[in-house]
Backbone bond lengths (Angstrom), bond angles and torsions (degrees), N, CA, C in turn:
res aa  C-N    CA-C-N  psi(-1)  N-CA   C-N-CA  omega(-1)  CA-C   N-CA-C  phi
1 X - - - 1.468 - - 1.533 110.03 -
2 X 1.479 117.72 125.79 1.371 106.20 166.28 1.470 130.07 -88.49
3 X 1.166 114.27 129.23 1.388 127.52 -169.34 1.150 138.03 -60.09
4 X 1.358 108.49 -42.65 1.647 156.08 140.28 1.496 109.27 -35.78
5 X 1.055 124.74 -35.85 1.490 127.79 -176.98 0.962 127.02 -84.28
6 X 1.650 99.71 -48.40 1.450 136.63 146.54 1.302 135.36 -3.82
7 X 1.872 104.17 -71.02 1.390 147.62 152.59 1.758 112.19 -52.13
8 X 1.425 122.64 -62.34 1.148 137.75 177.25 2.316 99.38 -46.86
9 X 1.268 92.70 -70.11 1.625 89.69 176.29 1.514 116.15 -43.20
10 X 1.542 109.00 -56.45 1.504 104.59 -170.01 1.530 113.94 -65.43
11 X 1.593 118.56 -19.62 1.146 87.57 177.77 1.589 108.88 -111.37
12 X 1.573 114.64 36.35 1.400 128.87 140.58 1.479 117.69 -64.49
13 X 0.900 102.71 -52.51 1.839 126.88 170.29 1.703 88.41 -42.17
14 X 1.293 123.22 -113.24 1.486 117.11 177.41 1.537 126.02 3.41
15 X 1.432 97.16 -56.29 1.698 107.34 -165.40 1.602 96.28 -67.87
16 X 1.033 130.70 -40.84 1.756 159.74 179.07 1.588 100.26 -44.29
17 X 1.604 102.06 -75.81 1.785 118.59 -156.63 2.040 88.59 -77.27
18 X 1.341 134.24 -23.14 0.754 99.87 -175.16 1.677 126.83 -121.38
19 X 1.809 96.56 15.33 1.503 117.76 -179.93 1.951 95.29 -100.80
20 X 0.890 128.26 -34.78 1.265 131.73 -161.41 1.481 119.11 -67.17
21 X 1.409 115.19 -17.76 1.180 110.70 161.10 1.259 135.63 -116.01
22 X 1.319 115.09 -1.77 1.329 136.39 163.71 1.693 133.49 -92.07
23 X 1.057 116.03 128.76 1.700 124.96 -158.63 1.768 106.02 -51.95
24 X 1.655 98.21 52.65 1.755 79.65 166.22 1.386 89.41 -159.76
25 X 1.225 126.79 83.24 1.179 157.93 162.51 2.084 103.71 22.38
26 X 1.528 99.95 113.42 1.366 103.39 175.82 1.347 124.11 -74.39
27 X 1.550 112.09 -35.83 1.389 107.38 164.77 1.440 138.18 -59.88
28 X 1.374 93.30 -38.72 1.634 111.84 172.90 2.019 101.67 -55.31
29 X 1.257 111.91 -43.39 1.537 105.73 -159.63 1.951 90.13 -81.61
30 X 1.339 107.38 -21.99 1.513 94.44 -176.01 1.504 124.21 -74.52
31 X 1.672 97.30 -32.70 1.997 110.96 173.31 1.627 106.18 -59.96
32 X 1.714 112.72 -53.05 1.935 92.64 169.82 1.204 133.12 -93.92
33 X 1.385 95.64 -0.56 2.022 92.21 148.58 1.289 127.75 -56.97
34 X 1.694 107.55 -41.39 1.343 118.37 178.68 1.189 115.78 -79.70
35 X 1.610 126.91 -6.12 1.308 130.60 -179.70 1.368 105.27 -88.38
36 X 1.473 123.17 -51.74 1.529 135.20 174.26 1.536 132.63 -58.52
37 X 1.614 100.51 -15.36 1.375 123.49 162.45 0.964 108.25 -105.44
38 X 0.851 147.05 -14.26 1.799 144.05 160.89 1.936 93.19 90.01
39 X 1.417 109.82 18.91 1.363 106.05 172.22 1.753 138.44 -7.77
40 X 1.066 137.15 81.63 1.095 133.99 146.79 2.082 89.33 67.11
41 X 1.332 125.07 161.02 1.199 112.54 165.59 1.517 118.16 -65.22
42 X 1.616 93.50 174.53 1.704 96.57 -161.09 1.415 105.63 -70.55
43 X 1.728 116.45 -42.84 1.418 108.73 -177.62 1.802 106.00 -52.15
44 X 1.041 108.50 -71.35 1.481 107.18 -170.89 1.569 116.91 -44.08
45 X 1.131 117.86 -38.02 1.771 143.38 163.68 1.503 98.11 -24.55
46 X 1.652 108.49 -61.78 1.259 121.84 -170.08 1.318 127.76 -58.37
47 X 1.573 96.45 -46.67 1.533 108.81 -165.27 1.956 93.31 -70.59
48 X 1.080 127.22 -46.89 1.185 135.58 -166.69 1.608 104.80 -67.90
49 X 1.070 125.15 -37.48 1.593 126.03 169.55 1.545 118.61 -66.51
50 X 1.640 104.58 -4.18 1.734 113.56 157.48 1.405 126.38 -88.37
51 X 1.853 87.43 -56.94 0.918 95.67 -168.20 2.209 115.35 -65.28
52 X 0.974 111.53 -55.97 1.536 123.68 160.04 1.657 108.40 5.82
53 X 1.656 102.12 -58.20 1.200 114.26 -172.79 1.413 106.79 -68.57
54 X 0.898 153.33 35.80 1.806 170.08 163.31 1.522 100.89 -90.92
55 X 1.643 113.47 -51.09 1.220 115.05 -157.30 1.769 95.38 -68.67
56 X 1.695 117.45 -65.96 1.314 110.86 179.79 1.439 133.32 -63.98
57 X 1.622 113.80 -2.50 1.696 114.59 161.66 1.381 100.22 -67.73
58 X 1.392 119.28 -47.10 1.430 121.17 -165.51 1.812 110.64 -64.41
59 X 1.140 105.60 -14.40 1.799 96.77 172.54 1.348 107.77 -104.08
60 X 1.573 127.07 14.92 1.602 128.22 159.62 1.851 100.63 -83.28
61 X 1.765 103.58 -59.76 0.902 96.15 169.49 1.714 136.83 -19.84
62 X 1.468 106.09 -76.02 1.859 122.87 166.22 1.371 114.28 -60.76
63 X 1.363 123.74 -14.32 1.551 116.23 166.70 1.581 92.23 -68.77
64 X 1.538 118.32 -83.12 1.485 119.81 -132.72 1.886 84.52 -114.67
65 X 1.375 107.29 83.56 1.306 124.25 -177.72 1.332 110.46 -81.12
66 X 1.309 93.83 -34.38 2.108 103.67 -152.95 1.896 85.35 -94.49
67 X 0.964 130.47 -21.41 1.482 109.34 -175.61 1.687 114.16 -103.38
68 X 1.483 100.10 -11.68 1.470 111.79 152.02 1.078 138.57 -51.64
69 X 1.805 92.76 -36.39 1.320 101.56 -173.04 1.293 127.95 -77.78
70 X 1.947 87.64 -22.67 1.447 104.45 -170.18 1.574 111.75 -86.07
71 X 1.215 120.92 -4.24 1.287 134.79 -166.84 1.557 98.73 -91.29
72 X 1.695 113.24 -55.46 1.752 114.61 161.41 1.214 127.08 -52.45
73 X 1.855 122.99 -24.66 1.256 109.53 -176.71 1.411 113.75 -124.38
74 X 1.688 95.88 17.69 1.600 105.04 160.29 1.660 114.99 -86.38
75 X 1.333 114.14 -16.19 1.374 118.65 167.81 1.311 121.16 -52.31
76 X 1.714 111.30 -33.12 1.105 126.58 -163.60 1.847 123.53 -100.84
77 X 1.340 85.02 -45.00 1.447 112.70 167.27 1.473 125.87 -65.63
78 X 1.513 103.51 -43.43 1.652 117.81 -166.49 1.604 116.66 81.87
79 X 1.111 110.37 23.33 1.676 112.53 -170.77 1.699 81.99 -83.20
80 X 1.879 102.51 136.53 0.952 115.52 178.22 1.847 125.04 -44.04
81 X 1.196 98.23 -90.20 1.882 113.31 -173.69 2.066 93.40 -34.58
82 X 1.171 114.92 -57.56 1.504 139.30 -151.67 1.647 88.70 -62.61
83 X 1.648 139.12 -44.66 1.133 140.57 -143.02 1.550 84.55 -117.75
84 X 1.157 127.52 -34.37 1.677 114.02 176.42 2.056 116.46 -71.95
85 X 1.732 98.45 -40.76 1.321 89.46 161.67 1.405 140.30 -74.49
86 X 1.386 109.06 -8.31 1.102 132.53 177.19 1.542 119.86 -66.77
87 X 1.463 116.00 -45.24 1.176 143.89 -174.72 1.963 103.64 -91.18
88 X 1.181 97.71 -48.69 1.788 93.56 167.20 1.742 117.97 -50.16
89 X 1.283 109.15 -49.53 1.319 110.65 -174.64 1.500 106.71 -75.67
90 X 1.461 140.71 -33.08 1.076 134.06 176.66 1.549 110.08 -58.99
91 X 1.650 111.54 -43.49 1.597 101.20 -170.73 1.449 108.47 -77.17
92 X 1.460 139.23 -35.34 1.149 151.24 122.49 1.892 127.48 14.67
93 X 1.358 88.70 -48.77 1.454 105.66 175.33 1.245 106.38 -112.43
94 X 1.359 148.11 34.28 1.320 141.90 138.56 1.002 123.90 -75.12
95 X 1.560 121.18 -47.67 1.564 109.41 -169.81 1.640 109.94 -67.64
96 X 1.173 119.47 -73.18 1.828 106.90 178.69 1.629 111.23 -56.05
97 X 1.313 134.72 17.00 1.379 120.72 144.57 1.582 116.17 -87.78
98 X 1.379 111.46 -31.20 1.458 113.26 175.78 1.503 116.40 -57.80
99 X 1.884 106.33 -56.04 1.285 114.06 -177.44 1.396 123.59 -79.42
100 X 1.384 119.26 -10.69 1.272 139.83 149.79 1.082 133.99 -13.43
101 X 1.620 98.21 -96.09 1.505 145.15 128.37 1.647 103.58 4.66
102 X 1.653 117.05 -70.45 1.137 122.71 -151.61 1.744 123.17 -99.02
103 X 1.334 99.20 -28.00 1.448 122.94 -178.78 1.961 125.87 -123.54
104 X 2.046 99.54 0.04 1.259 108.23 -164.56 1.754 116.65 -61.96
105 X 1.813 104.47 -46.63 1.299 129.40 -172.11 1.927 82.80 -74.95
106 X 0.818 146.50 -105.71 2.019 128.06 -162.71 1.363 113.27 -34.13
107 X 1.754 128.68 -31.03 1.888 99.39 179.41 1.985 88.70 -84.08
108 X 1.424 139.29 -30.59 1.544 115.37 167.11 1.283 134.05 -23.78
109 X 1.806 96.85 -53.51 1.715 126.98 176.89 1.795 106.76 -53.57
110 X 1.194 103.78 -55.81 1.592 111.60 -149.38 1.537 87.43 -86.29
111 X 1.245 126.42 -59.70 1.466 116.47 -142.17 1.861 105.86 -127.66
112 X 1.639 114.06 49.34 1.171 124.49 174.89 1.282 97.17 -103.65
113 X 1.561 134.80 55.50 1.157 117.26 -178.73 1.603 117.88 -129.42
114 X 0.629 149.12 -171.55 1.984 149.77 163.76 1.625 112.01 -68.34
115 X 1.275 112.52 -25.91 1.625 96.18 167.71 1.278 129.44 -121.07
116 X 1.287 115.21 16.60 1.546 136.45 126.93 1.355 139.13 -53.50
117 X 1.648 102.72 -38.85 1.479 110.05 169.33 1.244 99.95 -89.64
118 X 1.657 134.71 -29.37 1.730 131.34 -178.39 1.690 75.58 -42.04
119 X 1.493 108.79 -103.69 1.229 113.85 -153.36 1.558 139.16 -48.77
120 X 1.270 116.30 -10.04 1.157 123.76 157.63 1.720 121.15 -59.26
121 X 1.770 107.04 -43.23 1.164 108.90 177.63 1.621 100.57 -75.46
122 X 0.758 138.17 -5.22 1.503 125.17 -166.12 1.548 96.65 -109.28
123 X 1.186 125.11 -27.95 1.640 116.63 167.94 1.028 139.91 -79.82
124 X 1.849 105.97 -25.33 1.211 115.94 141.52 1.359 131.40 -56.87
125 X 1.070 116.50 -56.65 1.388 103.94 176.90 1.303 118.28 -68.95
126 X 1.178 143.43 -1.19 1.252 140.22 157.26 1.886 113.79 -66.32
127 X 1.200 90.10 -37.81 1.802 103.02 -178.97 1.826 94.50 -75.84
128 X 1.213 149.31 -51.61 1.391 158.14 159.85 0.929 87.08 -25.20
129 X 1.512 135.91 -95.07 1.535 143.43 -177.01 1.013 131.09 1.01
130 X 1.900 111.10 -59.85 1.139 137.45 -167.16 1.416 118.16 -91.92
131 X 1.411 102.42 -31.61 1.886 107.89 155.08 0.954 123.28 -54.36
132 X 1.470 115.25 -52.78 1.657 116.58 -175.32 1.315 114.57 -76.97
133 X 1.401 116.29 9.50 1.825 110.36 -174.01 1.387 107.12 -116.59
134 X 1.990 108.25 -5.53 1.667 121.53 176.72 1.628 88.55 -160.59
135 X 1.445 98.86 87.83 1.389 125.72 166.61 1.280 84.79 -78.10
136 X 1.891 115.93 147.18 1.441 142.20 159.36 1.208 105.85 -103.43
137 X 1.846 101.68 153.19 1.233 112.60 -156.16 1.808 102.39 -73.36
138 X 1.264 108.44 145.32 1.653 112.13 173.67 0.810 106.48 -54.96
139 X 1.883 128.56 140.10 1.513 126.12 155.21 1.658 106.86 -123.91
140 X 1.179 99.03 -8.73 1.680 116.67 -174.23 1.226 109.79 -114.92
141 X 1.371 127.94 103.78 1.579 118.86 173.47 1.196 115.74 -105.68
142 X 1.060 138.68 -43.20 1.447 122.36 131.52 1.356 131.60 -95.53
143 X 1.810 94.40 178.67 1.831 110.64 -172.97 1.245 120.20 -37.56
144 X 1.815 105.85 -36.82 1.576 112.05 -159.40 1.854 99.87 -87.21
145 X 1.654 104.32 -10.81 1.674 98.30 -178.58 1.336 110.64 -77.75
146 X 1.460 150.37 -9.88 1.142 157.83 -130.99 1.482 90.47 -90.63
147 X 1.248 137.15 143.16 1.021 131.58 164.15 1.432 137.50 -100.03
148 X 1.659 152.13 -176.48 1.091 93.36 -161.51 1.335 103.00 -125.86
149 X 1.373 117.78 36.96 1.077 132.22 151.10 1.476 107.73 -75.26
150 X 1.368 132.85 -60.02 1.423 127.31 176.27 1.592 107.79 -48.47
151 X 1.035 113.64 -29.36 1.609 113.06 -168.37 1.293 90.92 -85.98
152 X 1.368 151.06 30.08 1.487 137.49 -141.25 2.451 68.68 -149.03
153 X 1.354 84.93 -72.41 1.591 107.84 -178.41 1.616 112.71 -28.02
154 X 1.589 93.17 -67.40 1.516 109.74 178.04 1.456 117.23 -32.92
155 X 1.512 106.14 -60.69 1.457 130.45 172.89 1.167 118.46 -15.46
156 X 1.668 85.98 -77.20 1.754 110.05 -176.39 1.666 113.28 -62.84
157 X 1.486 123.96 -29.13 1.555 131.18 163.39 1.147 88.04 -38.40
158 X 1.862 121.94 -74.13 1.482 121.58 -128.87 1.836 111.49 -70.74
159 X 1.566 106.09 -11.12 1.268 107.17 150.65 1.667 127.26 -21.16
160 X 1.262 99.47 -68.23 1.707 98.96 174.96 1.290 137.83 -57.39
161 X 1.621 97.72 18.60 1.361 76.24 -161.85 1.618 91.38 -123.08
162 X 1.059 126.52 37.87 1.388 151.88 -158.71 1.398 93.10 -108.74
163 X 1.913 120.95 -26.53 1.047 144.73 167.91 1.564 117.51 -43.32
164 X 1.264 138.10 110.21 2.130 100.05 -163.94 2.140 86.57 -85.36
165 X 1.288 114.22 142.49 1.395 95.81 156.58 2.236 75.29 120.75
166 X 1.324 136.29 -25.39 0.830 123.72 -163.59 1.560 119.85 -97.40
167 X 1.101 103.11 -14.75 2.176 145.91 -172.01 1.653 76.45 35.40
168 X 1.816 81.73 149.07 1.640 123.12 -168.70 1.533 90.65 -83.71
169 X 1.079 143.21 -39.19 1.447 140.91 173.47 1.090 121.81 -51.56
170 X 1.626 111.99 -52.41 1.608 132.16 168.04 1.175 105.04 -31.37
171 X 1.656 120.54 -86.76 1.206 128.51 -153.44 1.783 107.72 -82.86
172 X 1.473 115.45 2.59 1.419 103.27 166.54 1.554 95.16 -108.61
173 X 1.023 145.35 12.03 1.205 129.03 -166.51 1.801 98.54 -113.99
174 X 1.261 106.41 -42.40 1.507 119.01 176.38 1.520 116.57 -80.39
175 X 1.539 109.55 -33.12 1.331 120.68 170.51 1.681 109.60 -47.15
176 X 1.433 102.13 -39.67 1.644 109.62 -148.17 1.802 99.61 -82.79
177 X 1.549 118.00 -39.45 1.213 147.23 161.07 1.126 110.95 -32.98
178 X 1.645 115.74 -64.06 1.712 112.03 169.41 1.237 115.47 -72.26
179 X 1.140 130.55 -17.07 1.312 128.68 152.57 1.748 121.67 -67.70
180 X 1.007 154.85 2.46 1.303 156.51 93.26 1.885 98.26 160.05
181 X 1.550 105.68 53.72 1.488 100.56 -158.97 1.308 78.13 -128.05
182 X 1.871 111.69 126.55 1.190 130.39 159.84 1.670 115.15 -31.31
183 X 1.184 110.56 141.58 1.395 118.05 -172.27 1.707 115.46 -73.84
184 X 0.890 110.44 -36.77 2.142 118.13 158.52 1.371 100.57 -50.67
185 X 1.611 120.02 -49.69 1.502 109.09 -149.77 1.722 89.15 -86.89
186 X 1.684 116.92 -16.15 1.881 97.59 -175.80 1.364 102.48 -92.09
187 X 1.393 121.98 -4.09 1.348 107.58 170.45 1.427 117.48 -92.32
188 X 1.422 121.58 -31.19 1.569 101.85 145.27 1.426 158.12 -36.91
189 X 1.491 91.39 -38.55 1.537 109.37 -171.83 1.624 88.79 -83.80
190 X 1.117 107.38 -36.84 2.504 105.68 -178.27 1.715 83.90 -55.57
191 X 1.117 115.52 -46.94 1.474 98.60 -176.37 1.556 139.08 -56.96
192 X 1.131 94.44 -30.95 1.630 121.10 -176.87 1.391 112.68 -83.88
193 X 1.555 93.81 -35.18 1.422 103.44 -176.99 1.955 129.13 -76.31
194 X 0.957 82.34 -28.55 1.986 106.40 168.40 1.711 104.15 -79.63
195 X 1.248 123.83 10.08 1.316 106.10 161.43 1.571 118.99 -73.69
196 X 1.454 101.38 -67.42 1.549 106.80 -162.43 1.730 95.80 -57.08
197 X 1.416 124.52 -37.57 1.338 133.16 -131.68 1.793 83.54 -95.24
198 X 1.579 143.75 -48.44 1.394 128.69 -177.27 1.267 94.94 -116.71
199 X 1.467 131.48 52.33 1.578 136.74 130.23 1.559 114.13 -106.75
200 X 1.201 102.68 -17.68 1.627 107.95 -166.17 2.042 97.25 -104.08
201 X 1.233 109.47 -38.57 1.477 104.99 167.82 1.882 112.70 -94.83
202 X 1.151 97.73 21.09 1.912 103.80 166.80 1.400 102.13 -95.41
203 X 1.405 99.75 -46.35 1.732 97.47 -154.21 1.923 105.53 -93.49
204 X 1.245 102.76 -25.67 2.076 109.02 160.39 1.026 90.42 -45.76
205 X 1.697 144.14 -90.21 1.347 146.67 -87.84 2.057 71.83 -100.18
206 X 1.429 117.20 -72.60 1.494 124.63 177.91 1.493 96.01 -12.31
207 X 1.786 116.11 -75.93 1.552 114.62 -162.24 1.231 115.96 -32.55
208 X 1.717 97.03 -58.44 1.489 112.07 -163.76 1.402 100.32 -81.18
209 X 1.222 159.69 13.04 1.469 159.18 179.00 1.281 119.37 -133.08
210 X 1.755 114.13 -7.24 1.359 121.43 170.06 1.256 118.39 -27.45
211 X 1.527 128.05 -54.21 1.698 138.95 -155.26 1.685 83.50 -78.79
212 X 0.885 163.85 -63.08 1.761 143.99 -135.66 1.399 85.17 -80.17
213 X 1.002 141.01 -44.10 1.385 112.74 -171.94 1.848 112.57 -63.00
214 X 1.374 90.05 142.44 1.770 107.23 -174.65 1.473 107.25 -114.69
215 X 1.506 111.48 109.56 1.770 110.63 -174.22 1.061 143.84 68.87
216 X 1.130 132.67 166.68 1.502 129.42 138.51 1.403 124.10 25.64
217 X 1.823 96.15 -104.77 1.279 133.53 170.92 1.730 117.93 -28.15
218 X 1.463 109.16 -54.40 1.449 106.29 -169.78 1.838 88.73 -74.93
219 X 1.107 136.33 -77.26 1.438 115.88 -164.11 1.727 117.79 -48.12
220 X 1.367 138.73 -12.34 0.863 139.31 -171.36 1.730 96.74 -92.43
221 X 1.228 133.87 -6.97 1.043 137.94 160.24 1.394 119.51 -65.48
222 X 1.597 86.24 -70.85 1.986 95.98 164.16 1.086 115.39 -37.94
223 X 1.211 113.83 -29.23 1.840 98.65 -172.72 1.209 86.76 -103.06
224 X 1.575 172.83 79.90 1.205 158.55 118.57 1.740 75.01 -97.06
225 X 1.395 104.24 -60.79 1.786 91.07 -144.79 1.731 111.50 -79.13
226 X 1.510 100.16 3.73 2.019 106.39 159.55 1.213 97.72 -78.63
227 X 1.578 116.92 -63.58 1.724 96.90 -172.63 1.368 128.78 -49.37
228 X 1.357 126.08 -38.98 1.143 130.03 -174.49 1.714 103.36 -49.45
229 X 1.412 90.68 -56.91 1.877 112.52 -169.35 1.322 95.42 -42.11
230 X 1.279 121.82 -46.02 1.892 114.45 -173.85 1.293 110.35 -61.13
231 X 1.423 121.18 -54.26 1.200 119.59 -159.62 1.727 113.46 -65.69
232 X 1.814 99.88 -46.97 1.745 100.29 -176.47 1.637 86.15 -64.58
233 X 0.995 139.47 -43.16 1.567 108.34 -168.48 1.338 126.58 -99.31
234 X 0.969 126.30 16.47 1.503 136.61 129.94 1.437 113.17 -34.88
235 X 1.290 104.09 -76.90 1.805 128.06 -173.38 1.838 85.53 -46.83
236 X 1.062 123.74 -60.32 1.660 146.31 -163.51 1.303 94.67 -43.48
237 X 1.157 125.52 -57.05 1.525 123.03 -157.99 1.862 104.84 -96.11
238 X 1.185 102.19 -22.22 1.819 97.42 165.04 1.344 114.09 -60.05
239 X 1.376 117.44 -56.92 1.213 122.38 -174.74 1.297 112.22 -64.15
240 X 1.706 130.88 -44.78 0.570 122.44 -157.64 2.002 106.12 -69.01
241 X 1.017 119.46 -50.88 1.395 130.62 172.79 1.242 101.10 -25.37
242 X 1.502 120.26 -65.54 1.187 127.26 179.89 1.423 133.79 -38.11
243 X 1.894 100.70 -40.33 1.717 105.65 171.36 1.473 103.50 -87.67
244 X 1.372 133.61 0.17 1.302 102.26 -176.76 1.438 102.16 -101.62
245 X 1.247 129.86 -26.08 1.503 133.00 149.80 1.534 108.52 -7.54
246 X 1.456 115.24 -50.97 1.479 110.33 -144.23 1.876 106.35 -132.81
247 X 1.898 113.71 -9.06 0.803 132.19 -164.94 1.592 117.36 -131.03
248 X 1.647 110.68 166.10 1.362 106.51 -165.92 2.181 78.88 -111.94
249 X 1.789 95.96 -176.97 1.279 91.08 -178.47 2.044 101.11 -114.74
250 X 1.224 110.38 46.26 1.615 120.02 -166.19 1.595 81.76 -69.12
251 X 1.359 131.67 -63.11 1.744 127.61 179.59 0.859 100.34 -11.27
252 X 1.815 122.47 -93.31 1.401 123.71 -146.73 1.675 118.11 -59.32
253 X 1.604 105.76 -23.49 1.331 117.39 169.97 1.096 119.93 -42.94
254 X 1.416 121.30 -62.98 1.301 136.29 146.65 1.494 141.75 -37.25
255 X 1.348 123.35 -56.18 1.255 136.64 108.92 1.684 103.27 22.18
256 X 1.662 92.00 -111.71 1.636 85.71 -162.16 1.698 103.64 -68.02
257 X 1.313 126.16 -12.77 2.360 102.08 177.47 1.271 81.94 -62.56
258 X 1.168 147.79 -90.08 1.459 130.79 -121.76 1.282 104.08 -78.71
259 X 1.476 130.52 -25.66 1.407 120.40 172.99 1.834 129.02 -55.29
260 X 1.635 77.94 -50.60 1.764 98.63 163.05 1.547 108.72 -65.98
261 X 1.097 135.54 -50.86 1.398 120.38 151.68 1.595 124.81 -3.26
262 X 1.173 76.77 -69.84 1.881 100.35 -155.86 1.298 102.13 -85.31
263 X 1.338 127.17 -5.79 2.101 123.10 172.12 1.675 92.00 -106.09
264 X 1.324 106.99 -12.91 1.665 92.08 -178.58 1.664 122.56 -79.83
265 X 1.684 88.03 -37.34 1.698 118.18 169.46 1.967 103.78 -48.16
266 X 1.363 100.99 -60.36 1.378 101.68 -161.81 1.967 115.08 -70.34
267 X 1.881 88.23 -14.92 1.717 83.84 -156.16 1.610 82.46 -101.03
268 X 1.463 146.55 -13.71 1.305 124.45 145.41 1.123 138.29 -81.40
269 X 1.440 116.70 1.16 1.408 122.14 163.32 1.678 120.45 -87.73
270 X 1.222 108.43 -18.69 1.402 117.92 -157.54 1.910 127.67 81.00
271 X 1.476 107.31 -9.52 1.303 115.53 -151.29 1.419 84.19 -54.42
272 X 2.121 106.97 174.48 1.307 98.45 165.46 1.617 98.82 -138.75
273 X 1.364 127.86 -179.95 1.279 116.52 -164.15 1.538 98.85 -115.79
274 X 1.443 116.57 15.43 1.407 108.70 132.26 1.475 99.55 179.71
C-alpha cells in the first residue's frame, strides 16, 4: 500500500469537505491541489475530483436529515412546507442535469485547466463584491419561503457552475441573494441543492471511468479521500451556518480576485512555485 498516496488523497478529502460549500469553487481548488501534489495520474486525478464530492453531499445529507425527509415524504404525503421544498429542488435540478448530461464530458475536456479557474475565480468574486455592496431587499427568509419560480431561476444560475473555477455554491448562493432570498436561507438551499446534482455527476463519471481504476489499492484510496471529504465538511457546514448568521461573504470575494490573480500570473508566465 502506498502511504504517500494515502496522505496525498486524505488531504484531497480536506481540500474537498472544506472548499465545497463555500463560494470559491471546490473543483477549481481540487485540479491544483492535484497539480501541486503531483496527484495520482491526471485521468484518475479526475475521476476522483468528482467523485470525492459524494463524501461532502453526504454530510449535508446527515446534517439536515429530518427536513429532507420531510421534503421526500412531502412529495408523497402532500404536507405543505415538505411538498413545496420538495418540488423546488426537483425543478431546480433540471437544468444542469439536462446540460450536464449533454455538454458535461467537452466543458471537462476544454476548460479543466488553471486559466479557466484564474478567471472564473476572479469573476466571481467581482459579482460577490457587487452583491454585498447592493444587497436586495429580502423576500425569502427562509429555505421553505423560496418560491418556485426562484427555485426555477436558481437552477438555471447553477448552470455555471459546470464552469471549473466558478464554485456551484457561488453562483447558487449569490444567485439566490439577487433573487431577494435571505443569505441563511441561499446557503441552505446550495446545500440541498448539490444533492441530486454531485451524486448524480459522482456516480456517471464512476460508471463511465470504472475500468482505470487498478485493484484494491486505487478504490481504497477513493474511499480515504470520500471519508475524509465527509468529515471536514460536516465540521464545514456547522461553521459555516454559523458565519453567515452573523457575516457578509466580502472574504471569499476577495479570496478568489487575488487568488485568480495569482494562478493567472503563474499560468501565463510559466513561473513555478518551486
Amino acid at each position: 500500500m502506498d502511504l504517500l498516496l494515502l496522505l496525498k488523497a486524505a488531504i484531497m478529502g480536506i481540500v474537498e469537505g472544506v472548499t465545497e460549500f463555500l463560494p470559491i469553487s471546490s473543483t477549481g481548488h481540487l485540479i491544483l491541489a492535484s497539480e501541486l501534489m503531483d496527484f495520482w495520474t491526471k485521468e484518475k486525478s479526475d475521476v476522483f475530483v468528482i467523485a470525492i464530492q459524494m463524501g461532502a453531499i453526504a454530510a449535508v445529507i446527515y446534517e439536515y436529515w429530518a427536513k429532507l425527509w420531510g421534503a421526500a415524504t412531502g412529495l408523497v404525503t402532500g404536507e405543505k412546507k415538505g411538498r413545496h421544498l420538495g418540488i423546488s429542488l426537483i425543478l431546480a435540478s433540471i437544468p444542469i442535469m439536462i446540460v450536464g448530461l449533454s455538454f458535461g464530458q467537452k466543458v471537462k475536456e476544454l476548460l479543466f485547466n488553471d486559466i479557466s479557474i484564474a478567471l472564473g475565480l476572479i469573476v466571481g468574486g467581482v459579482i460577490i463584491w457587487w452583491v454585498e455592496k447592493n444587497p436586495p431587499k429580502v423576500n425569502a427568509v427562509e429555505v421553505d419561503d423560496i418560491s418556485l419560480k426562484e427555485a426555477i431561476y436558481i437552477g438555471l444560475i447553477q448552470v455555471l457552475a459546470l464552469i471549473p473555477g466558478t464554485s456551484r455554491s457561488g453562483a447558487t448562493i449569490i444567485g439566490a441573494m439577487m433573487l431577494g432570498v435571505s443569505r441563511k436561507a441561499a446557503t441552505e438551499f446550495s446545500f440541498f441543492l448539490g444533492i441530486p446534482v454531485i451524486v448524480g455527476a459522482g456516480l456517471l463519471d464512476l460508471y463511465q471511468s470504472y475500468h482505470i481504476f487498478e485493484g484494491k489499492q486505487d478504490w481504497i484510496v477513493l474511499g480515504v479521500g470520500t471519508l475524509v471529504s465527509f468529515i471536514s465538511a460536516l465540521v464545514l457546514i456547522r461553521v459555516l451556518v454559523a458565519y453567515v448568521a452573523k457575516r457578509d461573504f466580502m472574504v471569499f470575494a476577495w479570496y478568489r480576485i487575488i487568488s485568480g490573480l495569482i494562478i493567472l500570473l503563474f499560468a501565463l508566465t510559466g513561473w513555478k512555485l518551486w
